[in-house]
PyMOL Python script that loads the backbone (N, CA, C, O; Angstrom):
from pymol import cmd

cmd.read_pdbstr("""\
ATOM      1  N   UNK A   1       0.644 -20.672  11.971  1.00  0.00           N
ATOM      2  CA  UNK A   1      -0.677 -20.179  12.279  1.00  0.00           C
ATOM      3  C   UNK A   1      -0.636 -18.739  12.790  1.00  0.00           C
ATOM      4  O   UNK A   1      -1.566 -17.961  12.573  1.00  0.00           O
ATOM      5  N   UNK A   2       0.335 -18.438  13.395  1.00  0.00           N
ATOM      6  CA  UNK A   2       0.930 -16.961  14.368  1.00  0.00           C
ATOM      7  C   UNK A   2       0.482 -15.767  12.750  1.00  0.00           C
ATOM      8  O   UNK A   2      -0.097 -14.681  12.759  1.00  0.00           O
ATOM      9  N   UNK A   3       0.922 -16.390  11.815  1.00  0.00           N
ATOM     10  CA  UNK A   3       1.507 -14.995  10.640  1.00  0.00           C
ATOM     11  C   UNK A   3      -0.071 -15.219  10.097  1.00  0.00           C
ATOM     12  O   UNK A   3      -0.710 -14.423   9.409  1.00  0.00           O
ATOM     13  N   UNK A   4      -0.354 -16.049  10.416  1.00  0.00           N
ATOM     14  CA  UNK A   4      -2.155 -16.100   9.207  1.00  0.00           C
ATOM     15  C   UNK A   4      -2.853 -15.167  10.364  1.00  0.00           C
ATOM     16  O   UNK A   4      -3.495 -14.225   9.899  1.00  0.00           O
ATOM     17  N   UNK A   5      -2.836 -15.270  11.738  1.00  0.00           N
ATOM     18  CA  UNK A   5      -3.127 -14.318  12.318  1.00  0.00           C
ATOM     19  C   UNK A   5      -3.112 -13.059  12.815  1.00  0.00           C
ATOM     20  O   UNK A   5      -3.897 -12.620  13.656  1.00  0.00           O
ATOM     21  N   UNK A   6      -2.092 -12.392  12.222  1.00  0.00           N
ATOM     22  CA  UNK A   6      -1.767 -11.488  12.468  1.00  0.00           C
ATOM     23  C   UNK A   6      -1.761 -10.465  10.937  1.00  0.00           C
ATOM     24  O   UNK A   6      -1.010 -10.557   9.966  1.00  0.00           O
ATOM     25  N   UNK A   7      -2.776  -9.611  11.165  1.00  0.00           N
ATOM     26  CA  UNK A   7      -3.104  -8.998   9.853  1.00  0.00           C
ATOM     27  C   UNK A   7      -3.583  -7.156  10.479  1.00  0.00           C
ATOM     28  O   UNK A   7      -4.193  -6.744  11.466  1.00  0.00           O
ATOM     29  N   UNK A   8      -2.911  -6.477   9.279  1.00  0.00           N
ATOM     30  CA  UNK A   8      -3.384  -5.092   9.832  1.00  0.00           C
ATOM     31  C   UNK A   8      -4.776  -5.343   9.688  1.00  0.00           C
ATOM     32  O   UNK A   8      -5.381  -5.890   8.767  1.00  0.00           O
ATOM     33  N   UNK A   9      -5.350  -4.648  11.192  1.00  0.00           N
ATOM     34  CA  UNK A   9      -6.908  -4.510  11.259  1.00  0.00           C
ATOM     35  C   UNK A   9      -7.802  -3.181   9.879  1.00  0.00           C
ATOM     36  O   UNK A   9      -7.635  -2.065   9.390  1.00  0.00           O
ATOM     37  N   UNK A  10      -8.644  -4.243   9.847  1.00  0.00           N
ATOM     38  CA  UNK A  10      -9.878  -3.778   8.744  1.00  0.00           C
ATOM     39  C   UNK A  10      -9.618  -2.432   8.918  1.00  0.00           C
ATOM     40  O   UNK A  10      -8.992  -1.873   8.019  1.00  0.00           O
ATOM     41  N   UNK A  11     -10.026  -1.680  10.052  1.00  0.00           N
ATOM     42  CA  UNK A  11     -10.002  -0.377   9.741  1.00  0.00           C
ATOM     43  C   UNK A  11      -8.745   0.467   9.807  1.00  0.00           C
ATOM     44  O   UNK A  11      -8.884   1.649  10.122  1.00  0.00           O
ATOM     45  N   UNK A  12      -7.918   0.148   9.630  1.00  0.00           N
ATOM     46  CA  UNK A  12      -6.460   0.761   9.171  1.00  0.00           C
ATOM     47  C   UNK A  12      -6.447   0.460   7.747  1.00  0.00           C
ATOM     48  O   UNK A  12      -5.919   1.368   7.105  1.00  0.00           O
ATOM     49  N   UNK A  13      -7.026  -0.926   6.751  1.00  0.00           N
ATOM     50  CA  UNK A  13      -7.036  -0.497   5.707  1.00  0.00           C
ATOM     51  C   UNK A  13      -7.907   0.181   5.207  1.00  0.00           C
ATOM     52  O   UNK A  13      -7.811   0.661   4.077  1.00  0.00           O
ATOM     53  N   UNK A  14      -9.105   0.361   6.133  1.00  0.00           N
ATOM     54  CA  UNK A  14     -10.365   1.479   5.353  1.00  0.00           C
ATOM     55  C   UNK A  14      -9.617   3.014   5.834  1.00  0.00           C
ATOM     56  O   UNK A  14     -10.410   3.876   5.455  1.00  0.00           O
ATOM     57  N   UNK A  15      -8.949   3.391   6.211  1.00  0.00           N
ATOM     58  CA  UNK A  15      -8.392   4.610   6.724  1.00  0.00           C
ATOM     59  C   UNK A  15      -7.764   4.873   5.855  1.00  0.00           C
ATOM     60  O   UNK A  15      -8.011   5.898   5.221  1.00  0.00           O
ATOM     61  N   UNK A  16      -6.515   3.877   5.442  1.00  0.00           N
ATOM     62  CA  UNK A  16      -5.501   4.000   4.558  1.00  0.00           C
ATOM     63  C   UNK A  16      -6.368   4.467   2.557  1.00  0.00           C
ATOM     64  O   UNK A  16      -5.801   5.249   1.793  1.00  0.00           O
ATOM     65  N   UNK A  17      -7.448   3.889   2.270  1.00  0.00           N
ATOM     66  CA  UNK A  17      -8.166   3.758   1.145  1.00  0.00           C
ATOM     67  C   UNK A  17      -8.505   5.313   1.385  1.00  0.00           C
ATOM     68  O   UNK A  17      -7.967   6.219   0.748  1.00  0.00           O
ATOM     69  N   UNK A  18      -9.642   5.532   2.570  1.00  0.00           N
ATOM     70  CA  UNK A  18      -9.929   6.664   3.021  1.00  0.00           C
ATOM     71  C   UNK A  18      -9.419   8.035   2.522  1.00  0.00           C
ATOM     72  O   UNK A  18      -9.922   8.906   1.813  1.00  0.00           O
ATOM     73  N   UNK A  19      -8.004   7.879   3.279  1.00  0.00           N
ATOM     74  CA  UNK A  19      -6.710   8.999   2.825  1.00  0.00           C
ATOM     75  C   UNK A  19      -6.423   9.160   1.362  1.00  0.00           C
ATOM     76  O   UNK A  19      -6.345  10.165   0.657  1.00  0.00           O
ATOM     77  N   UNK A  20      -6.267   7.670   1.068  1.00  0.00           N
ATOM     78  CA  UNK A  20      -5.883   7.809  -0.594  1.00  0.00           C
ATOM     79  C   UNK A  20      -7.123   8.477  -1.619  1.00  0.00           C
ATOM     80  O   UNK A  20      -6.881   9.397  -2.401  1.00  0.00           O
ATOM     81  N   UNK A  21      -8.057   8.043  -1.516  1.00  0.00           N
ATOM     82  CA  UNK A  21      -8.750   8.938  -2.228  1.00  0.00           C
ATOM     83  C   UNK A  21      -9.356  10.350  -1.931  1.00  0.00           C
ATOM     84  O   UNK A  21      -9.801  11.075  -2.822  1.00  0.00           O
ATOM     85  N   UNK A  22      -9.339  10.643  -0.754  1.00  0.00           N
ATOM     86  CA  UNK A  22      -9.261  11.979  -0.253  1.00  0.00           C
ATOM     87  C   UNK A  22      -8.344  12.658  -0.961  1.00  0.00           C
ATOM     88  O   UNK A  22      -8.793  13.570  -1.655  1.00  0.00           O
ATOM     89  N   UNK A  23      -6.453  12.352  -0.992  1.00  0.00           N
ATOM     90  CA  UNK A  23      -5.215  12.958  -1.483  1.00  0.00           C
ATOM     91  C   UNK A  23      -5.994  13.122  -3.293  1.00  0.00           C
ATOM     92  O   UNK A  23      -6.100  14.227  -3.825  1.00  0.00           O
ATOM     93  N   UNK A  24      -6.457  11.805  -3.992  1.00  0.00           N
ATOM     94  CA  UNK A  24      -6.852  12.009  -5.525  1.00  0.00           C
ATOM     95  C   UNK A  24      -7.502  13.246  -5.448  1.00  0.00           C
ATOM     96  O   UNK A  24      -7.073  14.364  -5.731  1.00  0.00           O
ATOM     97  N   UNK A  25      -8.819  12.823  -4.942  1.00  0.00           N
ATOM     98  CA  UNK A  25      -9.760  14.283  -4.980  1.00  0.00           C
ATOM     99  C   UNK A  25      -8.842  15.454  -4.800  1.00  0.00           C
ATOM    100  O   UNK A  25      -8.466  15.961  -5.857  1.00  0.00           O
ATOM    101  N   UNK A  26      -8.440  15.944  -3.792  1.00  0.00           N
ATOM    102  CA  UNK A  26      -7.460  17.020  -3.950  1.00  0.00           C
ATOM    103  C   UNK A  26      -6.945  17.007  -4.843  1.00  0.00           C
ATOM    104  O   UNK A  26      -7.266  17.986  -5.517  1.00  0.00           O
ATOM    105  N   UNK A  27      -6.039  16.222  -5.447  1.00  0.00           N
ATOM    106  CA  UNK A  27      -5.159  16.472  -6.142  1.00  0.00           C
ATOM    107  C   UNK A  27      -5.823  16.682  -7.577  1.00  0.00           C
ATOM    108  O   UNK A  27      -5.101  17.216  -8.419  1.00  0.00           O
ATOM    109  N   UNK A  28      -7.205  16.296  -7.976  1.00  0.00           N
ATOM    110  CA  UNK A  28      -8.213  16.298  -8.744  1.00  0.00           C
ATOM    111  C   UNK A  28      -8.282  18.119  -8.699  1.00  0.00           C
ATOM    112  O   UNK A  28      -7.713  18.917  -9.445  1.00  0.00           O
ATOM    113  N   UNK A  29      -9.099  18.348  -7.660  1.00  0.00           N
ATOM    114  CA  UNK A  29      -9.570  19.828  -7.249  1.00  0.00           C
ATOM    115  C   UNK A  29      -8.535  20.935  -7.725  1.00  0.00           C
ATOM    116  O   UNK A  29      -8.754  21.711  -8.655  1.00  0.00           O
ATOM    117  N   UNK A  30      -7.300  20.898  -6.908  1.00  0.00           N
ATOM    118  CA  UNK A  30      -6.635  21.324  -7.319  1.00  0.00           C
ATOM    119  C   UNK A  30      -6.132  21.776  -8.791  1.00  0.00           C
ATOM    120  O   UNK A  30      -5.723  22.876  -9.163  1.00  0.00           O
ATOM    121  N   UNK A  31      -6.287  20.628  -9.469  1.00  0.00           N
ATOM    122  CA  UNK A  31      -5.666  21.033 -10.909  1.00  0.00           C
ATOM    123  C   UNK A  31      -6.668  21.164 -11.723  1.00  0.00           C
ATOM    124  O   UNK A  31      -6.388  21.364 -12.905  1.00  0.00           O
ATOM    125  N   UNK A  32      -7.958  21.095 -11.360  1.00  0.00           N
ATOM    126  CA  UNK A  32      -9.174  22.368 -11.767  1.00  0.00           C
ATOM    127  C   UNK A  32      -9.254  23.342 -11.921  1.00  0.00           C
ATOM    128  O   UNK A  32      -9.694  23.892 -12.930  1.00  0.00           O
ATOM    129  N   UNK A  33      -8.602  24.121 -10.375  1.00  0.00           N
ATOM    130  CA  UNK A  33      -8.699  25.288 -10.223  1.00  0.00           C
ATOM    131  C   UNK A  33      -7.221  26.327 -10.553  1.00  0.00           C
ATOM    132  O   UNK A  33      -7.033  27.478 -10.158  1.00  0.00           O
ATOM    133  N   UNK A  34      -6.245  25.402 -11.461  1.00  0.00           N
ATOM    134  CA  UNK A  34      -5.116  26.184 -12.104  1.00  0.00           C
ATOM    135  C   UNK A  34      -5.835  26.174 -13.538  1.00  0.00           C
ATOM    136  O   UNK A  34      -6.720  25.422 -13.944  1.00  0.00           O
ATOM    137  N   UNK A  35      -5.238  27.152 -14.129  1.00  0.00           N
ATOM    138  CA  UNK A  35      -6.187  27.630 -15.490  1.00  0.00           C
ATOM    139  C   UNK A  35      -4.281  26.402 -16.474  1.00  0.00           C
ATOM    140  O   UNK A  35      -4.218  26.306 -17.700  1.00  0.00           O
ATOM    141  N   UNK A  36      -3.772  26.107 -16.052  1.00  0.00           N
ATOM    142  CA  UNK A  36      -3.044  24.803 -16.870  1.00  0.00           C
ATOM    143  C   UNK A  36      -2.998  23.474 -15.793  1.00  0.00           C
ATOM    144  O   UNK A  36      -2.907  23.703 -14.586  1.00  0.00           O
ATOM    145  N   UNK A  37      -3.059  22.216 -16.252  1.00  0.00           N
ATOM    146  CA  UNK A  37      -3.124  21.145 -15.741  1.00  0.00           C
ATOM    147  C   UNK A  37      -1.944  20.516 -15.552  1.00  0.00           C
ATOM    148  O   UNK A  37      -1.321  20.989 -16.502  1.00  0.00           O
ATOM    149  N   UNK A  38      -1.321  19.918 -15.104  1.00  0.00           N
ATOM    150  CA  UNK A  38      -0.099  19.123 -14.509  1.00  0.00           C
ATOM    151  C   UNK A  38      -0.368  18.256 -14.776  1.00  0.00           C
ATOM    152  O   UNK A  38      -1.171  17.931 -13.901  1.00  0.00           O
ATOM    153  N   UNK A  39      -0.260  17.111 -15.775  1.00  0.00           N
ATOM    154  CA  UNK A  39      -0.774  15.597 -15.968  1.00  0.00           C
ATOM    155  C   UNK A  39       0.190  14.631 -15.265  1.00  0.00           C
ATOM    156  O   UNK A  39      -0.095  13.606 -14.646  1.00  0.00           O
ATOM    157  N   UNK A  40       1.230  15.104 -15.463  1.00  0.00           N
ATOM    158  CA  UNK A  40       2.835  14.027 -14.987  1.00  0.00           C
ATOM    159  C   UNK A  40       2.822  14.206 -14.191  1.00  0.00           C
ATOM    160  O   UNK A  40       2.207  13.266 -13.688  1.00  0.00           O
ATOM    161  N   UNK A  41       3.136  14.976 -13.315  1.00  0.00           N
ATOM    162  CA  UNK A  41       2.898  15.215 -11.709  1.00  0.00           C
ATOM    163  C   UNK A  41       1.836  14.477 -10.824  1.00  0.00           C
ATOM    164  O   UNK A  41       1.958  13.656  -9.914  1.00  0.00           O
ATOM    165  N   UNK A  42       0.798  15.038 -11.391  1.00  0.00           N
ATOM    166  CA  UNK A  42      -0.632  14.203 -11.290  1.00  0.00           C
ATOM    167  C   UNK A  42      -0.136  12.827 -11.330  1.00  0.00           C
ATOM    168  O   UNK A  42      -0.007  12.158 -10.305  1.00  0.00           O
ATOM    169  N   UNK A  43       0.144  12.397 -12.505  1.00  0.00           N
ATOM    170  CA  UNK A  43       0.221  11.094 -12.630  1.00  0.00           C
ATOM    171  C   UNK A  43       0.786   9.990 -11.565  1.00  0.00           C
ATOM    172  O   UNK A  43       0.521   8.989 -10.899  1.00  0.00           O
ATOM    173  N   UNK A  44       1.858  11.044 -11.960  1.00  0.00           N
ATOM    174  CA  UNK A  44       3.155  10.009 -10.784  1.00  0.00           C
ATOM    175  C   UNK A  44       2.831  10.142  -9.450  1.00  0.00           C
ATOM    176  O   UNK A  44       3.440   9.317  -8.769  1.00  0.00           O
ATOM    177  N   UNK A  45       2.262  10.710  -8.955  1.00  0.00           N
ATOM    178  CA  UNK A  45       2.303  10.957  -7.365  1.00  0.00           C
ATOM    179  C   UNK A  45       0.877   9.751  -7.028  1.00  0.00           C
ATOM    180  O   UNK A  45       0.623   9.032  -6.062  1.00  0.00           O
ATOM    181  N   UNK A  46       0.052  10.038  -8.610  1.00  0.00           N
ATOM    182  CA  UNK A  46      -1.350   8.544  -8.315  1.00  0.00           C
ATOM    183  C   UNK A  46      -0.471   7.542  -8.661  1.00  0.00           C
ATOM    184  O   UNK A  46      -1.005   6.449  -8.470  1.00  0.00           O
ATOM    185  N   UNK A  47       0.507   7.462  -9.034  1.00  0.00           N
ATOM    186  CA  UNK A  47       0.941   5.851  -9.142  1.00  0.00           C
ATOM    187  C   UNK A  47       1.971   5.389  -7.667  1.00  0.00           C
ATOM    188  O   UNK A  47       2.139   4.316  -7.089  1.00  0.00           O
ATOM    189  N   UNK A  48       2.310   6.262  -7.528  1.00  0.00           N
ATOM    190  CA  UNK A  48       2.960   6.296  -6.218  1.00  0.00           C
ATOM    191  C   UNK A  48       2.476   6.110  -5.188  1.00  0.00           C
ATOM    192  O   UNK A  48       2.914   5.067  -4.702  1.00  0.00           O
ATOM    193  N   UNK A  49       1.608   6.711  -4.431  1.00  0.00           N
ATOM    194  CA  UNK A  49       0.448   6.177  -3.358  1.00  0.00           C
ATOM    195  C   UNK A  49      -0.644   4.908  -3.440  1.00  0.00           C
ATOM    196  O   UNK A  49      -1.203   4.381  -2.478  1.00  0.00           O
ATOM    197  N   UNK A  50      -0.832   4.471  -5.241  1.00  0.00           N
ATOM    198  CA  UNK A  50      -1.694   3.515  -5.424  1.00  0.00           C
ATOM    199  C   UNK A  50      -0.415   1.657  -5.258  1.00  0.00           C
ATOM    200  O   UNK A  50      -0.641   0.452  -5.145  1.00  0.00           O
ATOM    201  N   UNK A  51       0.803   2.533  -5.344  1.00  0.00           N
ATOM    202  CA  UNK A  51       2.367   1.802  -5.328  1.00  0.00           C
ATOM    203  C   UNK A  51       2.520   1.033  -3.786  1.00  0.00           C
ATOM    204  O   UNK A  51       2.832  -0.096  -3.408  1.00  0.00           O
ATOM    205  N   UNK A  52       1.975   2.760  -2.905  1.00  0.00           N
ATOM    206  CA  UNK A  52       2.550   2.297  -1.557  1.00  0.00           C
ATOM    207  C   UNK A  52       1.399   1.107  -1.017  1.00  0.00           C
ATOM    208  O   UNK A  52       1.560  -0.059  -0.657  1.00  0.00           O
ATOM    209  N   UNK A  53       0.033   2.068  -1.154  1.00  0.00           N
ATOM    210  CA  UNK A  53      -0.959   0.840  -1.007  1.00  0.00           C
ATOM    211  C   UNK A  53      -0.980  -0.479  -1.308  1.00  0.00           C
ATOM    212  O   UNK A  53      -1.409  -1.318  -0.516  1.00  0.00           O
ATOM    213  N   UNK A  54      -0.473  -0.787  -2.586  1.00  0.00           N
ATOM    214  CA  UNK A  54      -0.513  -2.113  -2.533  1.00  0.00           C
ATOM    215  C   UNK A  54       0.838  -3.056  -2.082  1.00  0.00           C
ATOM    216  O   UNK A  54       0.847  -4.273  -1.894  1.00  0.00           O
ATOM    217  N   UNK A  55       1.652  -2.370  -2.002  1.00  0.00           N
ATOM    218  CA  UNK A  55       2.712  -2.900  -0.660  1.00  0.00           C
ATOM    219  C   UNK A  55       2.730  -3.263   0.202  1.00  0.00           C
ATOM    220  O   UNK A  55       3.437  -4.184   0.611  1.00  0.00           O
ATOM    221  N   UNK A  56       1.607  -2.378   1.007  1.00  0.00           N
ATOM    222  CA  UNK A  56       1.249  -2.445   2.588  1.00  0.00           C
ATOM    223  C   UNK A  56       0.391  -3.720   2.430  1.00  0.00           C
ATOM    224  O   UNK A  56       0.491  -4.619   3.265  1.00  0.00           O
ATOM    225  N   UNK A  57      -0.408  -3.815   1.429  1.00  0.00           N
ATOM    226  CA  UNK A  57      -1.306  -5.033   1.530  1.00  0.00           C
ATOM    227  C   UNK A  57      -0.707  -5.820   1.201  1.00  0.00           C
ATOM    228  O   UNK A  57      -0.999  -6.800   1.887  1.00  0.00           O
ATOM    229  N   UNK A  58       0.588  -6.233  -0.008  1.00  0.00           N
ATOM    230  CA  UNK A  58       0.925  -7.395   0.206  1.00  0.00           C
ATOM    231  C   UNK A  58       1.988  -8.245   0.968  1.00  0.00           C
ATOM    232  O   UNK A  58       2.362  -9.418   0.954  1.00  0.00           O
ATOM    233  N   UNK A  59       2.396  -6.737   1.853  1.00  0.00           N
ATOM    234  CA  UNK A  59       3.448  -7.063   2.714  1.00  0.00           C
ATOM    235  C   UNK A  59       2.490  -7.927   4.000  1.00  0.00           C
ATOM    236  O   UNK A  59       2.981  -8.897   4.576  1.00  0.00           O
ATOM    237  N   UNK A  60       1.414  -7.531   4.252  1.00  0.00           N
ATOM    238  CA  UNK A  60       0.224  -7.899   4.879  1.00  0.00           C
ATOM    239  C   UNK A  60      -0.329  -9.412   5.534  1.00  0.00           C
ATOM    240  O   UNK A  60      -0.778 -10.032   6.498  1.00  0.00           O
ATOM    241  N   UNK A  61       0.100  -9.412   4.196  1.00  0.00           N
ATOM    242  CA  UNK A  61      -0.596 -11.258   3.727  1.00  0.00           C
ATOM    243  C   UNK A  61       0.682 -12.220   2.911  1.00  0.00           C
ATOM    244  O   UNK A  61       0.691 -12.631   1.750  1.00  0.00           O
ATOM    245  N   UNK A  62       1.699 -12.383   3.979  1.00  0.00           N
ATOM    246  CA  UNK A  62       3.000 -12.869   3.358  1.00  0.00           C
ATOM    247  C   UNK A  62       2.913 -14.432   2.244  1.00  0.00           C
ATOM    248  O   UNK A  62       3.840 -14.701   1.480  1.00  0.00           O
ATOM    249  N   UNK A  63       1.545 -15.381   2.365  1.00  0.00           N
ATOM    250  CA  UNK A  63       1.635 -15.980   1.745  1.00  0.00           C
ATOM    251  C   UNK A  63       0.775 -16.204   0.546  1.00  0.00           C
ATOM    252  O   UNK A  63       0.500 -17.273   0.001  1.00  0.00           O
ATOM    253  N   UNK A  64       0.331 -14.760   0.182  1.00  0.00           N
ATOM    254  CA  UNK A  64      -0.887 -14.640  -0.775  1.00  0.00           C
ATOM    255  C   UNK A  64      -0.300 -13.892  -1.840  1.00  0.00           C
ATOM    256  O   UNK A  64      -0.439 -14.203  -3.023  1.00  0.00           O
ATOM    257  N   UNK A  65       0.474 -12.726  -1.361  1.00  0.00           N
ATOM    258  CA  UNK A  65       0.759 -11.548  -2.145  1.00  0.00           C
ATOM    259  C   UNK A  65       2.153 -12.120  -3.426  1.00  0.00           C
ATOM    260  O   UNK A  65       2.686 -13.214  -3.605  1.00  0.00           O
ATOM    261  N   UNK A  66       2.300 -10.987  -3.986  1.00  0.00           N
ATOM    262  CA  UNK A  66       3.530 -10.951  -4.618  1.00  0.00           C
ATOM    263  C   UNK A  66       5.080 -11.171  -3.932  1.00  0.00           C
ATOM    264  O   UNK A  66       5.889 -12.013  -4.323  1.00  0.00           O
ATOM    265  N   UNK A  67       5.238 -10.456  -3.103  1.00  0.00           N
ATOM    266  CA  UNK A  67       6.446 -10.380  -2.485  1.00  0.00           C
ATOM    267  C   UNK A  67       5.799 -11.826  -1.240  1.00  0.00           C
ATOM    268  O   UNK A  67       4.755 -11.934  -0.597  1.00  0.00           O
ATOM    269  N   UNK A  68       7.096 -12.766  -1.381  1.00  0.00           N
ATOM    270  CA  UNK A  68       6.804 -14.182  -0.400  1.00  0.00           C
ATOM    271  C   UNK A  68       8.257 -13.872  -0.370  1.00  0.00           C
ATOM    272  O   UNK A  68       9.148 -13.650  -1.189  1.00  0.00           O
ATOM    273  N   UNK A  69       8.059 -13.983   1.489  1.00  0.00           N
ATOM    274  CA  UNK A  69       9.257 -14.217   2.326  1.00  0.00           C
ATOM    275  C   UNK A  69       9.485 -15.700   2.279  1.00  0.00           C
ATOM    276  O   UNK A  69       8.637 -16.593   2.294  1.00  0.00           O
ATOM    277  N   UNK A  70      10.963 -15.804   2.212  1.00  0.00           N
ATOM    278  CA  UNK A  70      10.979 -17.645   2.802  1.00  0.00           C
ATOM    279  C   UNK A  70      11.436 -17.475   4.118  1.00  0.00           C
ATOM    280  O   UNK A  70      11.906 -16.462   4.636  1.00  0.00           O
ATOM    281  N   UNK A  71      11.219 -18.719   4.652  1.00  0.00           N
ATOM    282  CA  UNK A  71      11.371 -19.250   6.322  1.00  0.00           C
ATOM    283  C   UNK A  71      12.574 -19.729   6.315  1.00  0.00           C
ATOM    284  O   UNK A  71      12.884 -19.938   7.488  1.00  0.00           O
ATOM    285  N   UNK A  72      13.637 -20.088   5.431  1.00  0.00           N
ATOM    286  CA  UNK A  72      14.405 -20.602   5.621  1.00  0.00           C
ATOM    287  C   UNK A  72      15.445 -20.717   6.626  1.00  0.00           C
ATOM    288  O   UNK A  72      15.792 -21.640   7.363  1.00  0.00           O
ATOM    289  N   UNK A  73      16.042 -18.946   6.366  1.00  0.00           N
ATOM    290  CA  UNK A  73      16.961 -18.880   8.152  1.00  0.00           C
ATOM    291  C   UNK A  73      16.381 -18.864   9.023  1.00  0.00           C
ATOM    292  O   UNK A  73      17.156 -18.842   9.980  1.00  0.00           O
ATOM    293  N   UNK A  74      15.286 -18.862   9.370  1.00  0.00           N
ATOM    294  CA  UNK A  74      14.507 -19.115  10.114  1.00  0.00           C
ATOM    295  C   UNK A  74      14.292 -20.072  10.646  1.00  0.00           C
ATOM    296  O   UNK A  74      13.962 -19.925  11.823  1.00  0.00           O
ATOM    297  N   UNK A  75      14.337 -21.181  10.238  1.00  0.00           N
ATOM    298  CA  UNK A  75      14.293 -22.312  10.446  1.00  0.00           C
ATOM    299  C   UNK A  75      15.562 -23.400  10.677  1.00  0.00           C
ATOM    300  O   UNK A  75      15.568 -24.430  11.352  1.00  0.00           O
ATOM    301  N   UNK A  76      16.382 -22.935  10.058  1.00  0.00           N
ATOM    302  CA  UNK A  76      17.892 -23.037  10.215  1.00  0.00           C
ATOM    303  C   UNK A  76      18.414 -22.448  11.380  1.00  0.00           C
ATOM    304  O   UNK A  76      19.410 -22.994  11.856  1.00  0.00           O
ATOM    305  N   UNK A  77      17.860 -21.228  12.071  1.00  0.00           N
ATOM    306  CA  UNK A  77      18.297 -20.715  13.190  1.00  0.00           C
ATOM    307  C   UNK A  77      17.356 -21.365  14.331  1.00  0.00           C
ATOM    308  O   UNK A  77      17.707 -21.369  15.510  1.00  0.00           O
ATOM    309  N   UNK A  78      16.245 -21.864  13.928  1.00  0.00           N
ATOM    310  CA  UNK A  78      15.733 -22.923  15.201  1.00  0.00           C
ATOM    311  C   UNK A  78      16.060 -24.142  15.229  1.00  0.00           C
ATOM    312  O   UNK A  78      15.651 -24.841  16.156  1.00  0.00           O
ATOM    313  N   UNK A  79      16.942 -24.723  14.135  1.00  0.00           N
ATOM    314  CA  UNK A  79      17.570 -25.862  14.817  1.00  0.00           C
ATOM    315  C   UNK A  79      18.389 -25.953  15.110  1.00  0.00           C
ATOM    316  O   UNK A  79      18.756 -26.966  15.706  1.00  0.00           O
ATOM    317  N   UNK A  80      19.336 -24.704  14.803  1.00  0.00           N
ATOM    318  CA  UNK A  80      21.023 -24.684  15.614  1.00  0.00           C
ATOM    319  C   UNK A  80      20.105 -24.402  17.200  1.00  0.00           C
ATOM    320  O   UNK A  80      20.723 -24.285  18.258  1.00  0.00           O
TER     321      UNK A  80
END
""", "prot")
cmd.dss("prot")
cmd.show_as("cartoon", "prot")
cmd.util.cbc("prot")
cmd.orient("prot")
């Protein structure tokens, strides 16, 4: 019950969303205002932050997400 309760608060992920699309827009703006565009650069750095984001969230929610921890030594170390 401890891990279902314990969740980054709402507004650390509206902060985190916040930032991230703030960084797009820039990074949008920016390659407006060069008379050549950077697409790969661009690219990778949006797949990279849209990468970290969803990490943080599914590191978040250990029994919902992709990445599932097991309890095992865990549990093995509370009955030794």
């Amino acid at each position: 019950m401890a891990i279902l309760k314990r969740h980054v608060p709402e507004i650390i992920l509206f902060l985190l969303f916040t930032i991230f699309i703030i960084s797009l827009a820039m990074m949008g703006y920016s390659s407006g205002l060069g008379l050549k565009r950077a697409y790969i650069p661009t690219l990778l750095l949006t797949l990279l932050i849209v990468l970290v984001v969803f990490i943080i969230i599914d590191l978040d929610r250990p029994k919902r997400g992709i990445v599932k921890v097991k309890q095992d030594s865990l549990l093995e170390l509370k009955d030794n």
